[in-house]
Structures are given as C-alpha cells and as structure tokens.
C-alpha positions in Angstrom: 135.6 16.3 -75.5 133.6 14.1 -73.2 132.9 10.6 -75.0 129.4 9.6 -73.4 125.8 10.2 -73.9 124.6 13.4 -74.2 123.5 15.2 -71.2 121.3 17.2 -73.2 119.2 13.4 -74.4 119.4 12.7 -70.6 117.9 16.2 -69.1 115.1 16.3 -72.0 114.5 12.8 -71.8 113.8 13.9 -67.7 111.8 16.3 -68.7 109.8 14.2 -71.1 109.1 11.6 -68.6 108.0 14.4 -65.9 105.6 15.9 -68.7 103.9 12.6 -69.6 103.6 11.2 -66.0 101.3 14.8 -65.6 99.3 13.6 -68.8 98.9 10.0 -67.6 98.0 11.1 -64.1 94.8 12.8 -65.6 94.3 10.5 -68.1 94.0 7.5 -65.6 91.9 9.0 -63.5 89.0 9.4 -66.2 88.9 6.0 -66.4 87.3 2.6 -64.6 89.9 1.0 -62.6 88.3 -2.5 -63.3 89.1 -1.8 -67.0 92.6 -2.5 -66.0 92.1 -5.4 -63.5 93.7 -7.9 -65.7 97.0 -6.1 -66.7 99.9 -7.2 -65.1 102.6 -4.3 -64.3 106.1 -4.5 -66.6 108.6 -6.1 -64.7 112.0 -3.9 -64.3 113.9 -6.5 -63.3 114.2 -8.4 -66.5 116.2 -7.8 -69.8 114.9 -6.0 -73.0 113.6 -9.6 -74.9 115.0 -10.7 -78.2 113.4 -9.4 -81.7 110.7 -11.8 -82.4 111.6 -12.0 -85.9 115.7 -12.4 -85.0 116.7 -16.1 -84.9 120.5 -15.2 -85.2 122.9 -16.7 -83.0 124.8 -14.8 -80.6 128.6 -14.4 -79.3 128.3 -13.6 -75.7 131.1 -11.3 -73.9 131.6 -11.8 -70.9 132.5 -8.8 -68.4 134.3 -10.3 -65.0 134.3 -7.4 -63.0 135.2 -6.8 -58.7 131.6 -6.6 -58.4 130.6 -9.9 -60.3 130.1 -11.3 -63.8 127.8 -9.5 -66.6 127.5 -11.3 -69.8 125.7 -10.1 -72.8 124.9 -11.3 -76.0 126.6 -9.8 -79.2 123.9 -8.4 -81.9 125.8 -8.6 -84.6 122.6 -9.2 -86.9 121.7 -5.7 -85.8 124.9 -3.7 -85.5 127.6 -6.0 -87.3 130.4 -3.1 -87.5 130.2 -2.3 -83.6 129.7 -5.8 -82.5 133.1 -6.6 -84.4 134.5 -3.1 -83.1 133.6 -4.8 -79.1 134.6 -8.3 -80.2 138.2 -7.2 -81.6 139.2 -4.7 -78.3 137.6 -7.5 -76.0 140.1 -10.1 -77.7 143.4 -7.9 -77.6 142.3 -7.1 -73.8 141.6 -3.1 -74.2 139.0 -3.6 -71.5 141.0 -5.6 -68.9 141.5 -2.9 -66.0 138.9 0.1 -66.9 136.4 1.1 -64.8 132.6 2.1 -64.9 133.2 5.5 -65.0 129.9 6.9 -64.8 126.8 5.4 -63.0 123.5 6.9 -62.8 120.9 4.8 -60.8 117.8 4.6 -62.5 119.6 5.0 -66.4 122.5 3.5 -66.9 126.4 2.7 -66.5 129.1 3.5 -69.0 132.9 2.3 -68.9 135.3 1.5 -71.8 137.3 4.4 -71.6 141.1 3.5 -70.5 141.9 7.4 -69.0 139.1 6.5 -66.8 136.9 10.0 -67.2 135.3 9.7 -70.1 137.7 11.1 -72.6 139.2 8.3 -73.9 138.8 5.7 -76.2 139.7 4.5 -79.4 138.1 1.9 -82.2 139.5 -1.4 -83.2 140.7 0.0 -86.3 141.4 3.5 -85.6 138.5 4.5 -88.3 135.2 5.5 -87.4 132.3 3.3 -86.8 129.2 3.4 -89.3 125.9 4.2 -87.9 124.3 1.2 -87.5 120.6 2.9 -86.3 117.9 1.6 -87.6 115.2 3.4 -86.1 112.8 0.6 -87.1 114.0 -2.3 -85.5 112.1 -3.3 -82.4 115.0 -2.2 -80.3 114.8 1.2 -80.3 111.0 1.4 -80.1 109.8 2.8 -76.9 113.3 4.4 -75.3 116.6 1.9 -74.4 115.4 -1.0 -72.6 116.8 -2.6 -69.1 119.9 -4.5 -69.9 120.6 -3.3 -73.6 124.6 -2.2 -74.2 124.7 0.8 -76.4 128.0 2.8 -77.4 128.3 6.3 -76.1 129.7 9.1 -78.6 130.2 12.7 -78.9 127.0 13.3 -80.4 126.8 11.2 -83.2 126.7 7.6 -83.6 129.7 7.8 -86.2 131.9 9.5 -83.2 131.2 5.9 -81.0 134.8 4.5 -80.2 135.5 1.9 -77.4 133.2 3.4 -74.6 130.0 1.8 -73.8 126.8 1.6 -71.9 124.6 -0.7 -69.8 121.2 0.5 -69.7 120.5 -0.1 -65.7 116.3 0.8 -65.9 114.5 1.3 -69.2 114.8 5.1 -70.3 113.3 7.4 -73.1 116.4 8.0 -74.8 116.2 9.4 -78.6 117.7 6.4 -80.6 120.6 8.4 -80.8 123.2 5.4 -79.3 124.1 2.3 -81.7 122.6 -0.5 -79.8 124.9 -3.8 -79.9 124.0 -5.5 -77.1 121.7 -7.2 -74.6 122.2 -8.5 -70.9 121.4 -12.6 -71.0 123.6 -13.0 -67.2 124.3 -10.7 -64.3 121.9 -7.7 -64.3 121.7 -8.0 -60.2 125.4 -7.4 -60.9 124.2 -4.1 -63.2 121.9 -2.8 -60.2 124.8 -3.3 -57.5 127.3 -1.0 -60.2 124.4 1.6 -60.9 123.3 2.2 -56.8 126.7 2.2 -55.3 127.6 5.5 -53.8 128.6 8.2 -56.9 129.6 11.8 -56.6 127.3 13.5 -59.2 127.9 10.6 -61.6 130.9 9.4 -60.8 131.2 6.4 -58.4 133.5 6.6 -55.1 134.7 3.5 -55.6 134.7 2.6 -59.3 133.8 -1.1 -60.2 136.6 -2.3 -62.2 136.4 -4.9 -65.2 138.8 -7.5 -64.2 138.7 -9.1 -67.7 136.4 -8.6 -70.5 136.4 -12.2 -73.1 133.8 -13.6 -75.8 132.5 -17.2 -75.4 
C-alpha cells in the first residue's frame, strides 16, 4: 500500500478550494474596495511562523540534497514521538541516498521512502508512531502552511513510518498528517524540487538527499 498522503484529502481539498474561491468571488464584490486599502496580501514565499506561545528550543535537520540545502527545525514540543522517530533514522543515515519521490507544485514534496515509490519505509523502532494531532495547536489551524514537514501515512497518523513531506504552498489539508517540522533555511531550494519537470507526480529527474544530519 502506497505510504503518502491521501489522494482522496488532496482531490477534496481541490474541490474545497474551487468552491470557496466561487463564494469569495461574490462575496468581494458586495463590498467597498477602500474597505480593504490597508491590507497587505499574505506573502507565499515565507515559512509558517512559530506558535506565539512556544518558546522551546529546536534541533534543526539538515537535508543536503543535489539541488541544495533545506534545514528545518525539529518540533519536538509539538510532536516529541515523531521528532525522535526523524532524529534517530537521520543519525543512523536511513535518509542518505532517497529521493523526493513525489512533487506536486503548488502542495507539496514527499521523500523518505528507501524503494523510491512510495511503498517503503519503516520507523526507528519498528513500532508504530502515536498520533501526535492536536487539532488545537495553532499549527494545524487554517490547512498545512508553506514550509511545514508533516509525515505521510496510509491513512492514519499511527500508520506514519520514515516518509515525509514538505509543504511547498500553504494547502487546506484535513489535519490528518502529524506535523513535526518547519522550514527555518532553503525554501527557494523547496520551490526548485516542487516545479521541476514531474510525470503526473513523479519527478523526471528525482532530487536526491545527499545526506540528511541534525545540528
């Protein structure tokens, strides 16, 4: 079975996002544009921002891969059992010489899986990862955010093993997807993996992580 987010979150996610541009469209248009003159548009190209109320610090992995150097910071205030899980394979090189097996411009790109099509993949320990959710915390209000890492499963967070993701633009996701990360360096490097040239969602030329350490 396919280890990665569900296509199922992804296609009604699409369809969410097509039925509330409709809804927005009308709305906006009932209203004074100088009522919005002072709003400055949300800027894409930055990271999701730390919790306000987090004042942990951070591990940072660091991802060298043939397309550059992605480094994010470890939440392991918010998701301590998959944090370890990433920390542990990181440190006995699992990731050295996978790919980024899937990349969808616009969403995201997911590598971790040693077989290299997103069957593989295995936990530190070989026992399965908690669900470390909590549909509460700031990060998972509002879709995944630009730069957040999230494992991918089978279609529950407890089926999560080595495989991960890099959200590439923010989404509306379900807060299905533990997050455990979030991009501090390198998220030009994230935009060069998630446009390259892909068959379906499969790049031509997979982007390879050279070697994958924490700081």
């Amino acid at each position: 079975m396919r280890n990665a987010l569900c296509n199922n979150d992804w296609k009604e996610s699409r369809s969410y996002v097509v039925r509330a541009t409709l809804v927005i469209s009308i709305t906006l248009s009932a209203i004074c544009l100088s009522a919005c003159s002072g709003q400055e548009p949300a800027n894409n190209n930055q990271a999701a921002t730390s919790p306000a109320t987090s004042n942990a610090t951070h591990q940072i992995a660091v991802i060298e891969t043939s397309a550059g150097t992605i480094k994010f910071e470890l939440l392991n205030d918010e998701a301590p059992k998959t944090s370890e899980n990433f920390e542990l394979l990181a440190k006995r090189g699992f990731y050295d010489g996978t790919i980024f097996h899937r990349t969808i411009s616009g969403f995201m790109i997911q590598g971790g899986d040693p077989r290299g099509d997103g069957t593989g993949g295995q936990t530190a320990t070989g026992a399965p990862l908690p669900n470390e959710i909590r549909r509460s915390s700031p990060l998972y209000q509002g879709g995944y955010q630009r730069g957040l890492v999230a494992m991918a499963n089978k279609g529950t967070p407890e089926t999560g093993s080595s495989q991960f993701f890099i959200m590439h633009q923010n989404y509306p996701l379900p807060p299905n997807y533990t997050i455990f990360g979030r991009v501090t360096e390198g998220l030009s490097v994230v935009d060069r993996i998630a446009t390259a040239p892909t068959v379906g969602d499969r790049p031509t030329n997979p982007v390879k992580m050279n070697k994958v350490y924490i700081q």
